[in-house]
C-alpha positions in Angstrom: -154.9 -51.7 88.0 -151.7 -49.7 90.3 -148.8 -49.5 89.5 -146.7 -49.8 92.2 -144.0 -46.8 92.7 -140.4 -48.0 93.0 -138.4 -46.2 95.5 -135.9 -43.4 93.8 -133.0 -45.9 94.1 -134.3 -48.3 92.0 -134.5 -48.9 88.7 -137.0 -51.5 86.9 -135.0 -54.1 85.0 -137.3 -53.2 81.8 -135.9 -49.8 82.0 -132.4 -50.2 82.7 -130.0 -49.4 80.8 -127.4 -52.1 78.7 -124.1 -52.4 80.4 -121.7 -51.0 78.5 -117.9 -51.7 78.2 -117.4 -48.2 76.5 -119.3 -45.3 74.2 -120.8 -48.4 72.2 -121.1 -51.2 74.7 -119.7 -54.4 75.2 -118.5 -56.4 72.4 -116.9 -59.5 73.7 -118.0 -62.3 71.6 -120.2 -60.3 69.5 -120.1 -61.1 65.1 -121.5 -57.8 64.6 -119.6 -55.4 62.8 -117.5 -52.3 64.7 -119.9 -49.6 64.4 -118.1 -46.4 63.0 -117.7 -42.8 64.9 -118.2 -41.2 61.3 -121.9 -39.9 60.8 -121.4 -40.4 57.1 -124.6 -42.3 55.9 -123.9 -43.8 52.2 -127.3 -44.3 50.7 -127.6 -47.5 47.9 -128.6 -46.4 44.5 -132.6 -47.8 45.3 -132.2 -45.6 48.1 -131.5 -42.4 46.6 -133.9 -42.6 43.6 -137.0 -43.3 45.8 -135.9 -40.2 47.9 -135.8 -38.4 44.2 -139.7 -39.7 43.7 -141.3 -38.7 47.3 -142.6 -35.2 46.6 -143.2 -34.2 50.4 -146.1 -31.8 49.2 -148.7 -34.4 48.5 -148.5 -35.9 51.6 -151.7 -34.1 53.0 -154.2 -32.2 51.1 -154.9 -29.1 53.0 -157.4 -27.4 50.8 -159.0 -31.2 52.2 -158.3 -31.1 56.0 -159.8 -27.4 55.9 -162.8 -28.1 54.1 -162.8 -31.5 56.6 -162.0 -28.8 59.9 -165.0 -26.5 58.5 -167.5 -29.1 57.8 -166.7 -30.3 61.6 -167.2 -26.9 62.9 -170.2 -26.0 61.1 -171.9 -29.4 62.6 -172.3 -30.1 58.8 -169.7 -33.3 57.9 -171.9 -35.9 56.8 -169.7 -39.5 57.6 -171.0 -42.6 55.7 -170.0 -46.0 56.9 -170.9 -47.6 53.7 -168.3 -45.7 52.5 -166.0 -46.0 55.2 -166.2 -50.1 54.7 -166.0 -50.1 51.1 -162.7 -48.4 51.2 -161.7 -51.1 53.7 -162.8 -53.6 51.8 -160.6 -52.6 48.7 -157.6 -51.5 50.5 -157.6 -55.0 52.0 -158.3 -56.7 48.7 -155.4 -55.0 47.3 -153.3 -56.6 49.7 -154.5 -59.9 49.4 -154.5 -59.5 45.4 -151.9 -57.1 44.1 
């Protein structure tokens, strides 16, 4: 399927842009709440203590994706779809049952 090109002048109404009144747009009629210049961010109390938990180091075993990278260069990683599926199959049990 082609795409058609648009000539440089125009712009694809997907694309464009919001109007906007000023630096945050229009707000003429709008409920929502005056957004603030300040790029303070107060975090709730939830907020903070997960951040305390996450422990950014055992997001990826390395000593796992090497053995992973020299298995695949060596021509030697064996993969196992019975495996593969039955770790499916749990993950989504979990989630119907937690």
């Amino acid at each position: 399927m082609k795409i058609p090109a648009l000539p440089n002048n125009q712009v694809s109404s997907r694309n464009a842009p919001a109007p906007a009144d000023g630096p945050l747009g229009s707000t003429a009629g709008s409920t929502a709440p005056r957004r603030s210049t300040d790029p303070a961010v107060a975090l709730s109390p939830a907020s903070r203590q997960l951040t305390a938990l996450h422990d950014p180091t055992q997001d990826v075993d390395m000593a796992r994706v090497q053995q992973i990278r020299q298995a695949l260069d060596e021509g030697t990683l064996v993969i196992r779809p019975e495996r593969i599926a039955q770790g499916l199959i749990q993950s989504a049990l979990e989630l119907l049952h937690p």
